[in-house]
N, C-alpha and C positions, 0 to 999 in steps of 0.2 A: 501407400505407406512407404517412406524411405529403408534404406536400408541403418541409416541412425535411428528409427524408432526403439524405442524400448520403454518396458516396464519399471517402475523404480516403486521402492515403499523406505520412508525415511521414517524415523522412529524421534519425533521431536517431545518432550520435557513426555512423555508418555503416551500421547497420543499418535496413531499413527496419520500419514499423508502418502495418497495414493497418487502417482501422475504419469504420463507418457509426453514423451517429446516426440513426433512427429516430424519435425524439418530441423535443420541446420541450429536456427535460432531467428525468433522471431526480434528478437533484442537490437537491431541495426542500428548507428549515428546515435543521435541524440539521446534516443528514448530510454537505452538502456543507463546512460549515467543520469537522467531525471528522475526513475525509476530507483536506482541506487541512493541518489542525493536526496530524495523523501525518505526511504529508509533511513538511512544515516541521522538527519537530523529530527525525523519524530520517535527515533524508537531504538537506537543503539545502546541505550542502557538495558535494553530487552532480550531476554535470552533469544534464539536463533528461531522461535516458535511467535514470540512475539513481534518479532520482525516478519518473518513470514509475515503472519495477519495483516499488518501494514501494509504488504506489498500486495495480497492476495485484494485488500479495499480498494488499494488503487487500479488495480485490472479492473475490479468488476466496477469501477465508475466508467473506466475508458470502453469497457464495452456494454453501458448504459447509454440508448439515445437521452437519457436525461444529461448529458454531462460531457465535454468537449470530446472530440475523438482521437485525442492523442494523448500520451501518456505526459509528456512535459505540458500540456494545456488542461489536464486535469489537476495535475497539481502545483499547476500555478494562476487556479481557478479566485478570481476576486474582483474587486474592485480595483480601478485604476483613475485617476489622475495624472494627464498628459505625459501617459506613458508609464508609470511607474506604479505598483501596489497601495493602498493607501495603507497605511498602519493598524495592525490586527484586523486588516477586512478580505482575510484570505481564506479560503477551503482550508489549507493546510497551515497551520499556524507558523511553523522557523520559514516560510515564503515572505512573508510579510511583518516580523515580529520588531523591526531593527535591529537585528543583528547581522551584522557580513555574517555569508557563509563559506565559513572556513574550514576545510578539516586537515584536524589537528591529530586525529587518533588512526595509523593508515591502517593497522590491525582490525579494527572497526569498519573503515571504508573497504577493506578487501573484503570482509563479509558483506557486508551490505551489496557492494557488485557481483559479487555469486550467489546472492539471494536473489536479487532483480535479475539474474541473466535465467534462474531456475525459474520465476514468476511470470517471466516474461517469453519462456521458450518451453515452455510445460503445459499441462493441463493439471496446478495442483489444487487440492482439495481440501481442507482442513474441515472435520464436524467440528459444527455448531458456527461453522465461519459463511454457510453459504448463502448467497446474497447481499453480502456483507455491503453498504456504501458510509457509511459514514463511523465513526470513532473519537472517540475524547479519552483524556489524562483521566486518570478515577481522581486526581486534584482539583477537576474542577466538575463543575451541571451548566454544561451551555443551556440557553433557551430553550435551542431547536432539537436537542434529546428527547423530549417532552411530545414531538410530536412524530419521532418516530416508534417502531417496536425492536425494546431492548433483546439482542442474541443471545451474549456470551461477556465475560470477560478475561482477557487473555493478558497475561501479566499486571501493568500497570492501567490498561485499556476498557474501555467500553466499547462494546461494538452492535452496529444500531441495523436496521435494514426499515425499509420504507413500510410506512402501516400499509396493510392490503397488497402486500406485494405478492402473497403465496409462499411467501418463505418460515 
């Protein structure tokens, strides 16, 4: 264990989150701003709890052998046509919704990059989040909800984990 390890307990919308960081930062190059940029664009109208969870799904797909192993290839998990996304056939829906991504709110990006840097260079924990790989808007009922086993939901979110998983 480094001499940066430490204990932390963050107190988000009531619940608490237990974690330790271990090394420097595991957040290096790309990962931490694709990390940040999935935050931002699914979930920055969410308080800092619900963000978290967002960020907490995306780790645990990137450390799922079911699912790409890096944090920008998880969430820019879809289908493709000669190189590009096709439209709405993305893991993560503002990847591939048409819309540019743009941010416009840096208030918002600065959290979201200090949430990815904690998500990504922690070991954090939220109940009822564990296991966590899949999520939807409570706006909409994808298909593929149906076929997982519903967790939680955390603000405007659904949060799904795989039937039979043990979770």
């Amino acid at each position: 264990m480094s001499i940066r390890s430490f204990l932390f307990r963050v107190s988000l919308g009531g619940l608490l989150c237990f974690g330790t960081a271990d090394s420097p930062s595991v957040a290096e190059g790309s990962e931490l701003f694709c990390m940040a940029e999935a935050i931002y664009f699914e979930s920055r109208g969410e308080t800092a709890l619900g963000q978290l969870a967002v960020g907490i799904t995306i780790k645990n797909r990137f450390q799922s052998r079911r699912y790409p192993d890096s944090i920008c290839n998880v969430v820019r998990q879809g289908r493709y046509f000669r190189g590009s996304p096709l439209r709405d056939q993305c893991q993560f829906s503002y990847f591939c919704d048409g819309k540019p991504e743009r941010i416009t709110d840096f208030k918002a990006w600065e959290s979201a990059l200090g949430l990815a840097a904690l998500v990504l260079s922690a070991r954090v924990e939220v109940a009822g989040l564990e296991g966590v790989t899949h999520y939807h808007s409570v706006k909409v009922t994808p298909h593929w909800s149906k076929k997982l086993h519903y967790k939680t939901t955390v603000g405007r979110h659904l949060f799904y984990v795989k039937k039979g998983s043990g979770m």
